[in-house]
N, C-alpha and C positions, 0 to 999 in steps of 0.2 A: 849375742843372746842375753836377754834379763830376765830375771823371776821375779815374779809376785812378792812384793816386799822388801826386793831389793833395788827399788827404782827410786828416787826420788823425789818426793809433792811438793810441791811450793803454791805458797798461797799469794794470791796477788789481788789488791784491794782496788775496787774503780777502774778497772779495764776498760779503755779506751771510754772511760765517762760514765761507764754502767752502773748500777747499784749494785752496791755490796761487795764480795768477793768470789773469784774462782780459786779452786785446785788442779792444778796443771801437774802431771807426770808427763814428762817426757818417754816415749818407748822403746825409744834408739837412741844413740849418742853420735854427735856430729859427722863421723868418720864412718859411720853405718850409714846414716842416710844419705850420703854421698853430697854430688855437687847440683842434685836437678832438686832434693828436700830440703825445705827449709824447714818442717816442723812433723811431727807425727807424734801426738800427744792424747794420752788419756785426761778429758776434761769435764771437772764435777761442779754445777752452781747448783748451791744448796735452794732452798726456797726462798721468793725475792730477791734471789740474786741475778745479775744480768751481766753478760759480755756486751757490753754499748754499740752500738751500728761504726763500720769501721768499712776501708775502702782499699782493695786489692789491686797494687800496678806491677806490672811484672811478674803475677803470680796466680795462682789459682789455690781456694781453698773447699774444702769438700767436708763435711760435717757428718757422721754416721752416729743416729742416736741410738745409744746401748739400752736403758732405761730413765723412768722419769715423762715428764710431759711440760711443754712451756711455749712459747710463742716466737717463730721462727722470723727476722724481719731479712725481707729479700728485696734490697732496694728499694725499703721505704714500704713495703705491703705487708703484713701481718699475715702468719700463715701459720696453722697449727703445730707442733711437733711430738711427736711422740716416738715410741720404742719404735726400730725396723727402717726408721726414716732415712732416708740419705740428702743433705741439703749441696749443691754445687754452685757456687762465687767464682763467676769467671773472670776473667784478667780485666779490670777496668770496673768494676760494678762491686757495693756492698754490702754489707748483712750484720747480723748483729744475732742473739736467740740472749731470752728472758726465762725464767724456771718459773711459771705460771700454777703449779702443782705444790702438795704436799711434802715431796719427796723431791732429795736430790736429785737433776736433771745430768744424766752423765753419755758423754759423746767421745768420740776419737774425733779430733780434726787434723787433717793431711795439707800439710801447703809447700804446694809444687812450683816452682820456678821457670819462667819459659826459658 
C-alpha cells in the first residue's frame, strides 16, 4: 500500500526523443507488482511536452487518461486524447501521446510482460 505523498516523482527529460519532460510516480514497488508488471505508474506531461513514439516487444502497455487533453500516436496515426480514454499498445506495435492542451496531461500507464 502507498499514500498520496508518500510516493516518489521523478522527472525525466526527452523520453524516448520527446519534447520536454515527464513526471513519472511509480504506484507500486517492484515486489508488488510481481513478475508479469513491469511498470504501473502515475504519468504527468505538462504542456508541450511529449513521451516520443516508442516500440513494445515482449510486452504490452495500456495508458488510461485521468485528466488533461493531447494527441495519442498509435503506430504512427494521431488520435485525440482526453480524460476517460483508455489507449492499448500490443506486444510488437507503438505509441508515443503529446500534451496538446493547456493543462497538464496526466495518465496511469500499466506495462504487462507476456
Amino acid at each position: 500500500m502507498t499514500k498520496t505523498g508518500e510516493r516518489e516523482v521523478v522527472k525525466a527529460e526527452h523520453v524516448n526523443g520527446g519534447a520536454g519532460f515527464i513526471m513519472k510516480e511509480a504506484l507500486l514497488n517492484q515486489e508488488e507488482m510481481g513478475e508479469h508488471c513491469r511498470m504501473f505508474s502515475r504519468v504527468t506531461l505538462p504542456p508541450n511536452c511529449e513521451l516520443g513514439h516508442h516500440e513494445h516487444h515482449g510486452e504490452t502497455e495500456t495508458y488510461y487518461i485521468l485528466s488533461g487533453s493531447g494527441m495519442y500516436d498509435d503506430n504512427g496515426k494521431a488520435v485525440a486524447a482526453e480524460a476517460g480514454d483508455v489507449f492499448f499498445c500490443k506486444d510488437g506495435d507503438g505509441h508515443g501521446v503529446k500534451n496538446t492542451g493547456t493543462e497538464d496531461l496526466v495518465f496511469v500507464a500499466l506495462i504487462l510482460k507476456k
